[in-house]
GUTI-130996 format. One record per residue (C-alpha): z, y, x. Coordinates in steps of 0.2 Angstrom, whole numbers, plus 5000, padded with zeros to 4 digits. Layout:
BEGIN
+------+------+------+
|    Z |    Y |    X |
+------+------+------+
|    Z |    Y |    X |
...
+------+------+------+
***
This chain:
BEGIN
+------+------+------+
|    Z |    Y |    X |
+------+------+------+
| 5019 | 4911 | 5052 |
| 5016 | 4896 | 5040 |
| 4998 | 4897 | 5035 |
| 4994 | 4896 | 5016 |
| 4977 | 4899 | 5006 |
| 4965 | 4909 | 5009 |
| 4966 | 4925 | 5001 |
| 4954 | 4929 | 4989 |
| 4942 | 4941 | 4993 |
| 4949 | 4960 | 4992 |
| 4939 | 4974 | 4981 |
| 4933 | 4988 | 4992 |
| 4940 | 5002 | 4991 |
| 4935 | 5020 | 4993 |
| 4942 | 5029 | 5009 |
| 4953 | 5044 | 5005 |
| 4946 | 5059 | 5003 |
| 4960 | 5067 | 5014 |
| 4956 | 5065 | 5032 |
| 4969 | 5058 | 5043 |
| 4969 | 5072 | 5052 |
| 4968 | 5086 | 5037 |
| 4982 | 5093 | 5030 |
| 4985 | 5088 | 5012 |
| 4990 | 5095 | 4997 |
| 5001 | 5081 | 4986 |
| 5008 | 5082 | 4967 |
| 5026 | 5073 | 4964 |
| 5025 | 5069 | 4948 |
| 5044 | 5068 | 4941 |
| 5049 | 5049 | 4946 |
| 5060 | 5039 | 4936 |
| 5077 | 5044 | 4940 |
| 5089 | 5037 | 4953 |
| 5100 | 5026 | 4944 |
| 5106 | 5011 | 4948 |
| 5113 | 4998 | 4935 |
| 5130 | 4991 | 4943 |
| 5143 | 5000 | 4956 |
| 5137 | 4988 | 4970 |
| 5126 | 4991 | 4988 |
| 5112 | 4982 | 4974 |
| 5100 | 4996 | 4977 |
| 5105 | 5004 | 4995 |
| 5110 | 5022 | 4995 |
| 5104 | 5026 | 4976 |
| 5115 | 5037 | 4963 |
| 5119 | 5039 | 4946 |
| 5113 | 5055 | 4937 |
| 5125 | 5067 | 4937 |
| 5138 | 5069 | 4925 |
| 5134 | 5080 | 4909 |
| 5144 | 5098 | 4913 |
| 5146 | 5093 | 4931 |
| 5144 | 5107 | 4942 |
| 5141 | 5093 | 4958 |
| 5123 | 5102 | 4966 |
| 5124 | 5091 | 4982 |
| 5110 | 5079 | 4980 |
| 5114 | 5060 | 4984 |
| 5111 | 5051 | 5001 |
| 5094 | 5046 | 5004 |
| 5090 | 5027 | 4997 |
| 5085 | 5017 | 5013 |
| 5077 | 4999 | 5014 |
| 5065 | 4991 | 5025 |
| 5051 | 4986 | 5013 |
| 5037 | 4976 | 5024 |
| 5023 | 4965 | 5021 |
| 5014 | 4954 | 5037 |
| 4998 | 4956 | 5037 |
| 4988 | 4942 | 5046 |
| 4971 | 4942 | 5054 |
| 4971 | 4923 | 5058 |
| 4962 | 4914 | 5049 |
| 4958 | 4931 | 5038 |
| 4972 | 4927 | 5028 |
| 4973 | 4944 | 5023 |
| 4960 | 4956 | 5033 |
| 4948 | 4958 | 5036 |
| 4944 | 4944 | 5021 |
| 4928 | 4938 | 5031 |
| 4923 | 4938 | 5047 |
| 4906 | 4944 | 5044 |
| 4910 | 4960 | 5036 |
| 4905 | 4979 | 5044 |
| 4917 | 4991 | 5051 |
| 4915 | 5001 | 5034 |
| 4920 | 4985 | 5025 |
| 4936 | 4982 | 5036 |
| 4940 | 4999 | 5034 |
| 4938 | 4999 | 5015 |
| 4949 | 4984 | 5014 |
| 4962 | 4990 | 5026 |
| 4961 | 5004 | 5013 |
| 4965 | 4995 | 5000 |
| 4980 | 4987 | 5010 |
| 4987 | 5002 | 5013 |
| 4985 | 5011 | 4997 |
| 4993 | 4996 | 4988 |
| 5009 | 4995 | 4998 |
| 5010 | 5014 | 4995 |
| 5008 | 5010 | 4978 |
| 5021 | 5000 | 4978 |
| 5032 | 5011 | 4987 |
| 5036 | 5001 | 5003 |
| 5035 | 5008 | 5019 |
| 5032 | 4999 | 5031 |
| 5014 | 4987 | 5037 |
| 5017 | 4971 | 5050 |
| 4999 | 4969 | 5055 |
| 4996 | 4954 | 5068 |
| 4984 | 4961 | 5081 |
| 4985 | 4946 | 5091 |
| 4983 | 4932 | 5084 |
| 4975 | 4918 | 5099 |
| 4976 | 4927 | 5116 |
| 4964 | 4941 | 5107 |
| 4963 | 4958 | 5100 |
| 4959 | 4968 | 5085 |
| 4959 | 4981 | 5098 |
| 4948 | 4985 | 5113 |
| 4956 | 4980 | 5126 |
| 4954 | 4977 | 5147 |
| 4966 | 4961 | 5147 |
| 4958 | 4949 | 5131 |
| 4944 | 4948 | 5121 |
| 4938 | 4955 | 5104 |
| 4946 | 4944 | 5091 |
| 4933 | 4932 | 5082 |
| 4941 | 4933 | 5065 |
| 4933 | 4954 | 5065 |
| 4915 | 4948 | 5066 |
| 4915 | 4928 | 5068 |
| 4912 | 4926 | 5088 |
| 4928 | 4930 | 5100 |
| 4923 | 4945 | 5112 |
| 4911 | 4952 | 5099 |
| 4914 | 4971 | 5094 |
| 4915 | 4976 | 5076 |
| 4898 | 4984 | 5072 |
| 4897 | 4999 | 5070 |
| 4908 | 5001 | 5084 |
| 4927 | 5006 | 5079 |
| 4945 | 5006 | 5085 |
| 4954 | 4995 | 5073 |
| 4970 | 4996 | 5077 |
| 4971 | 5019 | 5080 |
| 4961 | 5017 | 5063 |
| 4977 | 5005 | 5054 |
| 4989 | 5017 | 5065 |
| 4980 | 5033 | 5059 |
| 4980 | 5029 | 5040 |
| 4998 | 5020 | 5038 |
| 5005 | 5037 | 5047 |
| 4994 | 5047 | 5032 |
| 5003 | 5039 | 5020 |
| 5021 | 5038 | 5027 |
| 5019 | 5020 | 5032 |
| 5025 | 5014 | 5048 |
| 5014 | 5002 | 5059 |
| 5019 | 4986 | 5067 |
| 5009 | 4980 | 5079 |
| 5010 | 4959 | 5077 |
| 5008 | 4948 | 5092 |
| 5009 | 4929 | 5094 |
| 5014 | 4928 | 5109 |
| 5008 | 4912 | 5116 |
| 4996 | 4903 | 5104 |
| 4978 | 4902 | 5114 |
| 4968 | 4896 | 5099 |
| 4971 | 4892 | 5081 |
| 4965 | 4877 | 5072 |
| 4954 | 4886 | 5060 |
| 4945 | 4894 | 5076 |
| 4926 | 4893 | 5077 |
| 4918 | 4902 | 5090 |
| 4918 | 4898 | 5109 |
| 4931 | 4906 | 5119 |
| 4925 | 4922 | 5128 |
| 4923 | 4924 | 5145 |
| 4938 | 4935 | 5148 |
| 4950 | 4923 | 5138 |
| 4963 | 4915 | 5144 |
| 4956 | 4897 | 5144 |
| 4944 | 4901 | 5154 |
| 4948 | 4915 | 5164 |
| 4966 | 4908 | 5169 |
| 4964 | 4889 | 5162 |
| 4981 | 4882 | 5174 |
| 4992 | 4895 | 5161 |
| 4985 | 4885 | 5149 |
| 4986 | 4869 | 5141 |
| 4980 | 4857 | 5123 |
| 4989 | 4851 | 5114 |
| 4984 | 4843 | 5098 |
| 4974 | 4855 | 5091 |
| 4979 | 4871 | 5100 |
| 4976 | 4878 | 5113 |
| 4992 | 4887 | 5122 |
| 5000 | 4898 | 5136 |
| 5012 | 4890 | 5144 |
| 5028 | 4898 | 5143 |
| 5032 | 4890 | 5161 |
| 5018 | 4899 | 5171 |
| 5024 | 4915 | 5178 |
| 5007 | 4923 | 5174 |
| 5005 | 4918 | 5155 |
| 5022 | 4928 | 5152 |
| 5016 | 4942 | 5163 |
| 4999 | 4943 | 5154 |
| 5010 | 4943 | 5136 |
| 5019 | 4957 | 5142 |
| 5006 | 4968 | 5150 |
| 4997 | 4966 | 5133 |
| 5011 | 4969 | 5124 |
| 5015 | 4986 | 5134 |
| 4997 | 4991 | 5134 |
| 4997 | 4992 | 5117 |
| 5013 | 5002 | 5118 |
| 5006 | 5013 | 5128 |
| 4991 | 5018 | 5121 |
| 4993 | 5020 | 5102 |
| 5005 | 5026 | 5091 |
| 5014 | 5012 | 5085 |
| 5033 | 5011 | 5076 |
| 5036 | 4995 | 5082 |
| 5031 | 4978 | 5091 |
| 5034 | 4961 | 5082 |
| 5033 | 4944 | 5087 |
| 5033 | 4928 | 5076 |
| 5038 | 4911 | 5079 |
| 5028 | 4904 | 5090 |
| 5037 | 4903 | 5107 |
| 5033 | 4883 | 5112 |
| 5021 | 4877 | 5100 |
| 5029 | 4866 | 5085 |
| 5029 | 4847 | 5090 |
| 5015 | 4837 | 5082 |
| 5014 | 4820 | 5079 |
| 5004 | 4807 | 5088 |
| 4991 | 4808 | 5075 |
| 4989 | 4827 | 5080 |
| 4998 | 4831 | 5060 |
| 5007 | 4851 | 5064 |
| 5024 | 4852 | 5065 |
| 5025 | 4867 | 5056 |
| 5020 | 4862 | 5038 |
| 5037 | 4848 | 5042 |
| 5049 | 4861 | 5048 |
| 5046 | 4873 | 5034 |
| 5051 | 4859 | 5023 |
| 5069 | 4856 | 5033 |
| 5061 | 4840 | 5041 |
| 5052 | 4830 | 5057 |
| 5043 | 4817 | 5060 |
| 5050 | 4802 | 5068 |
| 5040 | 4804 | 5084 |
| 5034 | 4819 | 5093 |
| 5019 | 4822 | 5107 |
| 5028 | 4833 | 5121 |
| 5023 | 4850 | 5127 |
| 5012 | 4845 | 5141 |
| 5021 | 4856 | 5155 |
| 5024 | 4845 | 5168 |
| 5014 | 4855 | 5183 |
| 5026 | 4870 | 5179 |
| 5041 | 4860 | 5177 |
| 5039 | 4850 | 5193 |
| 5037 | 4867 | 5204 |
| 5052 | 4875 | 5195 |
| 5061 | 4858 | 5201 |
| 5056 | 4861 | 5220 |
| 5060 | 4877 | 5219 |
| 5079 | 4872 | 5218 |
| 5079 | 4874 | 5197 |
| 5098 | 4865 | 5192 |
| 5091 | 4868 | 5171 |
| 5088 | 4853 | 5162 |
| 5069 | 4852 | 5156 |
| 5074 | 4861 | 5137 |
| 5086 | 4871 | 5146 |
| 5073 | 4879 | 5157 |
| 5061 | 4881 | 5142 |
| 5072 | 4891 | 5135 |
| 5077 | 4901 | 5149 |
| 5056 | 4905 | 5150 |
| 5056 | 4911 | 5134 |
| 5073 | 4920 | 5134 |
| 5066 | 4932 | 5149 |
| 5050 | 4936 | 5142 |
| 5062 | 4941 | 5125 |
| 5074 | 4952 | 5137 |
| 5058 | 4959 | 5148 |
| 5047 | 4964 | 5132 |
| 5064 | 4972 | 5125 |
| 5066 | 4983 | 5141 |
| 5048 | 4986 | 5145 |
| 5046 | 4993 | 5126 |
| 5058 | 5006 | 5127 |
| 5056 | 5011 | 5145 |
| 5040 | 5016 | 5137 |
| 5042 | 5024 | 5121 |
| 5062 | 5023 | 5118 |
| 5059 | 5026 | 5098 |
| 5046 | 5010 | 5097 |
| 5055 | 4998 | 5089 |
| 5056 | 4977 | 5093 |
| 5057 | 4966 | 5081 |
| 5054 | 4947 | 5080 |
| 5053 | 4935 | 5064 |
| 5060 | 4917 | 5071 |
| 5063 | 4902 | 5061 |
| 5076 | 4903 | 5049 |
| 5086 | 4889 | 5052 |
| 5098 | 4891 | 5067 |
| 5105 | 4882 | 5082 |
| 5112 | 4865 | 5073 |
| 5128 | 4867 | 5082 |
| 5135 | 4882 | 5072 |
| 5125 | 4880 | 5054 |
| 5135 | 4880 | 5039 |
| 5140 | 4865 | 5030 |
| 5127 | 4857 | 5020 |
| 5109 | 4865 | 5031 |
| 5099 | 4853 | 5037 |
| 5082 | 4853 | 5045 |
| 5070 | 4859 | 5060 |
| 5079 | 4867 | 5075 |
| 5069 | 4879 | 5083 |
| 5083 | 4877 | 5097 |
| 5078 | 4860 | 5100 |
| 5062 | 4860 | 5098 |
| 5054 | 4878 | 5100 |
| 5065 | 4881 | 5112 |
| 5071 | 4897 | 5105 |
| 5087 | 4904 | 5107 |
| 5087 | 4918 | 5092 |
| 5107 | 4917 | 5093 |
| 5106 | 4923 | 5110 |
| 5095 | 4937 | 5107 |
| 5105 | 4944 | 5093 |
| 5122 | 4942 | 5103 |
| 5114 | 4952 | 5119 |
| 5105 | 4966 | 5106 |
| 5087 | 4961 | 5115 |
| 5082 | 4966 | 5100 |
| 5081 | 4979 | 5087 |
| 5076 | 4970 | 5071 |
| 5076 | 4951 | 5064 |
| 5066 | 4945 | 5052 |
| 5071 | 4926 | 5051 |
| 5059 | 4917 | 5041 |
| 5070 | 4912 | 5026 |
| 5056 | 4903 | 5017 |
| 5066 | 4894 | 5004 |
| 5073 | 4895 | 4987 |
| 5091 | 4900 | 4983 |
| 5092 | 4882 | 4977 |
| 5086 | 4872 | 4993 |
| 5101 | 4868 | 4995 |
| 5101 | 4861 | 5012 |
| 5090 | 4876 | 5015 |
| 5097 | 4889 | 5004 |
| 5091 | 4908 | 5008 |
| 5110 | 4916 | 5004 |
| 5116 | 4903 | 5013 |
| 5106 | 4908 | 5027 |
| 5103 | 4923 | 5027 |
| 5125 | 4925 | 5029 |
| 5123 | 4915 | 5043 |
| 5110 | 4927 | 5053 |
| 5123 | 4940 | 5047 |
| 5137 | 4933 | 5054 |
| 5128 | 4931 | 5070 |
| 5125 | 4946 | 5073 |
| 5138 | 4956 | 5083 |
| 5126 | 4969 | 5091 |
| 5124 | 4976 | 5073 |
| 5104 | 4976 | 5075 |
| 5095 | 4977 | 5057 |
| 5093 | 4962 | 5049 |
| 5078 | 4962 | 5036 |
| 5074 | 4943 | 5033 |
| 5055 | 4937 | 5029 |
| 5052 | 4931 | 5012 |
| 5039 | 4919 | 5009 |
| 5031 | 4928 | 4992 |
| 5015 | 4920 | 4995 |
| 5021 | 4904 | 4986 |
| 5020 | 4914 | 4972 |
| 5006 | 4905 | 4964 |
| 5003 | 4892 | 4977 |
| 4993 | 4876 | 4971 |
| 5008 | 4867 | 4976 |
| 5027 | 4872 | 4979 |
| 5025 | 4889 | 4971 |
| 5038 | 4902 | 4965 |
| 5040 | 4910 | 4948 |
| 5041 | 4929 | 4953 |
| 5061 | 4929 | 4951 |
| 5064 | 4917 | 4966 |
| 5058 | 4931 | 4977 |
| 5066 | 4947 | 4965 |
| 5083 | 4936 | 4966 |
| 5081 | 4936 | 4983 |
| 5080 | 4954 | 4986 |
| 5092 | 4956 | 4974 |
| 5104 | 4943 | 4986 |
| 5098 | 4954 | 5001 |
| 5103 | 4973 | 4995 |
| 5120 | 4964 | 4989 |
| 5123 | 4958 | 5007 |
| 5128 | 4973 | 5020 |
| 5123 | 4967 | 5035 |
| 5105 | 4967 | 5029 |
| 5095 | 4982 | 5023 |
| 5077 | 4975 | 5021 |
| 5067 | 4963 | 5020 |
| 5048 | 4957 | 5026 |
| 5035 | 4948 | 5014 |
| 5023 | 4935 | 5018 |
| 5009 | 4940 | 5016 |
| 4998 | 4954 | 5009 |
| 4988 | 4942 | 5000 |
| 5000 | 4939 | 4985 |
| 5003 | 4956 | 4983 |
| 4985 | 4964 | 4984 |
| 4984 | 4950 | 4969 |
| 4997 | 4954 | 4961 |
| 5001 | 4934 | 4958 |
| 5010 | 4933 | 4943 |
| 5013 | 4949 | 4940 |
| 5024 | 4949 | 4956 |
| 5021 | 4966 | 4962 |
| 5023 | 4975 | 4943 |
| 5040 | 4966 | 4942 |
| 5045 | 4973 | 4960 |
| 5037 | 4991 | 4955 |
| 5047 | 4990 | 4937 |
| 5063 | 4984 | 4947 |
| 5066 | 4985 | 4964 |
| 5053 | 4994 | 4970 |
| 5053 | 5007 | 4955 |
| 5056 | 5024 | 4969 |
| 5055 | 5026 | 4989 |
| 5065 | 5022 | 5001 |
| 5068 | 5027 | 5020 |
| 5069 | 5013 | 5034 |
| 5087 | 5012 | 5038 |
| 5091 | 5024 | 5052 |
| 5092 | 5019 | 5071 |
| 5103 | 5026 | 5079 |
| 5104 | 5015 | 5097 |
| 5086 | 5021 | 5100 |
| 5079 | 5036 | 5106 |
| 5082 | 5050 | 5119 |
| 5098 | 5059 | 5113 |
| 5101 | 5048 | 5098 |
| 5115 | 5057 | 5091 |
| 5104 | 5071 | 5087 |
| 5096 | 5075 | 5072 |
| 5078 | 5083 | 5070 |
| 5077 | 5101 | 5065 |
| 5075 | 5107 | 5049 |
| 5060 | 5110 | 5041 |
| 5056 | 5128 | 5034 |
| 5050 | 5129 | 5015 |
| 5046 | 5142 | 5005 |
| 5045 | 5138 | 4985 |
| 5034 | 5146 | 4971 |
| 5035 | 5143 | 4953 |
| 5021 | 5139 | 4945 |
| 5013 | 5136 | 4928 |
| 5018 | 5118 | 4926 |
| 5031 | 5116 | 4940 |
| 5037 | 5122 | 4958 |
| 5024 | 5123 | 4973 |
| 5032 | 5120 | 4991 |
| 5025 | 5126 | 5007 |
| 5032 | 5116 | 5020 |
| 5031 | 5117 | 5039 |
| 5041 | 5103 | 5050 |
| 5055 | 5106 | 5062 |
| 5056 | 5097 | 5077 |
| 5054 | 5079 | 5077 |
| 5049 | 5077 | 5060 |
| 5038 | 5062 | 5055 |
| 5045 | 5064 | 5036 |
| 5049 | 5074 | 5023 |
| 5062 | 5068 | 5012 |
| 5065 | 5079 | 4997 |
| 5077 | 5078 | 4980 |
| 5073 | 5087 | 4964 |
| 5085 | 5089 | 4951 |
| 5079 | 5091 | 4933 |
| 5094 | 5093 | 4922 |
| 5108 | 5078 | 4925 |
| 5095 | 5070 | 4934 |
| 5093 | 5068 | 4953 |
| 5076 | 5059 | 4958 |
| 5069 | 5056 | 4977 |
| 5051 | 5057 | 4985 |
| 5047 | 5054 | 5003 |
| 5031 | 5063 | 5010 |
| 5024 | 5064 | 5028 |
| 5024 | 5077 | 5038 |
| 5005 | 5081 | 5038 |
| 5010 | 5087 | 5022 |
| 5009 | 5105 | 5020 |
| 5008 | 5109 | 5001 |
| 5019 | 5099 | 4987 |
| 5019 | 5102 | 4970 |
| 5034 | 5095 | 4960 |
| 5028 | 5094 | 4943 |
| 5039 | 5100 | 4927 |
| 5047 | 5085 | 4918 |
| 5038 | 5085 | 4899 |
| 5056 | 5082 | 4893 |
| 5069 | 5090 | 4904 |
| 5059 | 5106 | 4912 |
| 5058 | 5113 | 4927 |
| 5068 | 5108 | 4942 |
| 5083 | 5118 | 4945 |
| 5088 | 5112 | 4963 |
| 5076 | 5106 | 4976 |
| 5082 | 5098 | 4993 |
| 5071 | 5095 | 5009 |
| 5076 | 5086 | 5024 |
| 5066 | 5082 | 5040 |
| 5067 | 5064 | 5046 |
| 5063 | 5058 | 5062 |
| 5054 | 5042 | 5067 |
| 5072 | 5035 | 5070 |
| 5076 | 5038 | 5053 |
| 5089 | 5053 | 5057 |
| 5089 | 5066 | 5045 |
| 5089 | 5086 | 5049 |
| 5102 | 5097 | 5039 |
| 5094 | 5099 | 5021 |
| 5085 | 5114 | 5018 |
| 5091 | 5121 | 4998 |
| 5077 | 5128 | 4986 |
| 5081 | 5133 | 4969 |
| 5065 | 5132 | 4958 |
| 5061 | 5149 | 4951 |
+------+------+------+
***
């Protein structure tokens, strides 16, 4: 991920008084009704109000859009905001995280939980992250699981949690501490090598992949995670002889004249005696394409619902580009074959950084964003990353419509039903009044996560049906709900007149009450379905308020 300023510092906020594990009683108020202002696929899955003097009871289908934000560690971009805070601090402002993206009604957190070779986790295989108290390998105080807390709270609030690896960067320019004993520099320091000012795994030892994997998987394993997500970082972006990043270059469409190479000539030279027939960048990306297919299988041999997504760089193998793109090519240089991935499904989501304006036009985002589409034959989701932290930058920034326009390109494109933004810090700020204008617009009512349906055990099933029992009451219609099989969700439609409007509730959710509209009444039709983690709905269950 491009690096930007630092965020400012979050206010804290006050934890919920419903426990995690509680079950909670909620209030719809009536939302804004389901309408959308063209006949096009502009707002995925939404309706007109019915008709006046239609007899249509049948509520619409269920809007669905992946509405993500990355939210990055390194560097504390975006949390913890210092690295000297206590664990009630973190949690306060993971808090705050949360309860904004809910407020916003998104539905999904990308949280980076590796960012050098280290956790935000406990964990056997790398250190504690420095970036949670400002020395790598030291615990957060008082002692606390981070990531089952982010896990625990996203859940509470019908989020889903990402878990965000880098999966070869060893240490980050802005680090400060000393590397722990138990990192990988020291406790494996042939996998590893400098270059410029990073430190990094080399893709070409057998045991840096392996250690990315088991850490991947260990995390798979033990918490309760939607997803796993990997950025752009496979071989490091070339740097100049001066030691200047790549990165800042590339995201501009441009390289410099000449480039420091990847120092992994040991690796190379045994995968030469060995019998390898690959040229040198042809064996790079053979390392990173196994790691890609081995973290696909070894996911879902796990847990068959988690899904795997990873976020490359948006410009594409030079070779097939549209006319008129120009610029970096992560197949040249990062040795990343994303064409490759999509073509053999070795993943279930991508999130191509499409970091430029409409009007770059050697970079343009529709452009590119038809491009990832047309690549895409497995029919994975694509849900491109959009870089909404220019909003406001002190140099290059958007105005808030760049990255509205874009979403509005995205939901009129069919091959792509989401999108991811970079980062948290723009929106917790609310830059530019950029998150009211997606709350007034795009954002302005919930949405499901596009369904899944290659995933899971028996994945043509649905999940079973909730039971609910309604009540009237004084100022609206009380549900008791209890969920079916499989439910992570509920997703329920209330009619008030002409008017359909949606809301989206987890499952820990026993008690809802849908609040009478001050002009149109009392709802007269109420529909509940369970949704699984998959995004598969059971068969609605009818109320009719009474």
């Amino acid at each position: 991920m491009q690096l930007n300023n630092k965020r400012r510092a979050l206010a804290l906020a006050i934890i919920s008084a419903c426990g995690v594990l509680a079950s909670c009683t909620t209030t719809v108020k009536p939302p804004a009704a389901t309408t959308t202002p063209t006949a096009t696929a502009s707002a995925p899955g939404v309706r007109p109000p019915v008709a006046p003097g239609s007899a249509v009871l049948t509520p619409p289908p269920a809007p669905r859009e992946f509405r993500a934000v990355w939210v990055s560690t390194v560097a504390n971009i975006d949390w913890p905001s210092k690295s000297n805070l206590n664990a009630f601090q973190q949690q306060a402002e993971a808090i705050a995280i949360l309860d904004r993206a809910k407020s916003l009604n998104m539905n999904a957190i990308v949280l980076q939980v590796r960012p050098s070779a280290d956790a935000i986790y406990p964990s056997n295989i790398e250190p504690w992250t420095e970036y949670l108290t400002g020395a790598q390998g030291m615990p957060p105080r008082p002692l606390y699981d981070p990531l089952a807390f982010w896990v625990a709270q996203a859940h509470a609030r019908g989020l889903q949690l990402h878990a965000w690896f880098n999966p070869y960067r060893a240490r980050q320019t802005a680090a400060k501490s000393a590397a722990a004993a138990n990192h990988i520099s020291r406790s494996n320091p042939a996998a590893v090598k400098s270059y410029g000012k990073y430190l990094w795994m080399d893709p070409g030892e057998p045991s840096a992949s392996q250690q990315t994997l088991d850490v991947v998987l260990d995390v798979v394993r033990r918490y309760d995670i939607d997803g796993v997500h990997i950025d752009d970082y496979f071989y490091p972006y070339p740097i100049e002889p001066t030691g200047a990043a790549g990165e800042t270059l590339a995201l501009e469409g441009t390289t410099g004249k000449t480039e420091v190479d990847f120092p992994d000539g040991p690796s190379w030279q045994r995968y030469l005696a060995a019998g390898g027939k690959l040229d040198r960048a042809g064996w790079r990306r053979q390392n990173v394409n196994q790691l890609i297919e081995r973290l696909y299988t070894g996911i879902h041999h796990e847990k068959s619902w988690v899904l795997f997504g990873i976020s490359p760089f948006g410009l594409g193998k030079p070779a097939l580009r549209p006319k008129g793109i120009a610029g970096f090519s992560q197949y040249d240089k990062l040795y990343a074959d994303a064409e490759l991935w999509l073509q053999n499904g070795w993943l279930d989501y991508l999130s191509p950084q499409l970091y430029w304006a409409i009007e770059q036009k050697p970079q343009a985002y529709d452009v590119l964003l038809d491009y990832w589409i047309g690549q895409n034959r497995q029919k994975r989701h694509i849900w491109p990353g959009l870089f909404t932290s220019r909003v406001g930058a002190p140099t290059k920034d958007y105005p808030p419509g760049e990255i509205v326009q874009q979403i509005g390109v995205t939901r009129s494109r069919l091959g792509a039903t989401g999108h991811v933004h970079f980062s948290m810090a723009a929106l917790m700020e609310n830059r530019k009044g950029i998150g009211d204008q997606l709350k007034s617009g795009h954002y302005a009512g919930p949405a499901l996560i596009p369904a899944t349906p290659w995933l899971g055990t028996g994945a043509a099933s649905a999940p079973g049906a909730p039971q609910v029992r309604a009540k009237r009451e004084k100022n609206g219609v009380s549900l008791k709900l209890a969920p079916g099989t499989g439910n992570l969700q509920y997703a329920i439609w209330t009619r008030y007149g002409t008017q359909w409007r949606f809301a989206v509730t987890p499952a820990a959710t026993d008690n809802l009450l849908l609040t009478d509209d001050p002009q149109l009444g009392a709802p007269s039709a109420v529909f509940v379905n369970a949704v699984d983690r998959l995004g598969k709905e059971s068969a609605p269950v009818a109320v009719l308020g009474k």
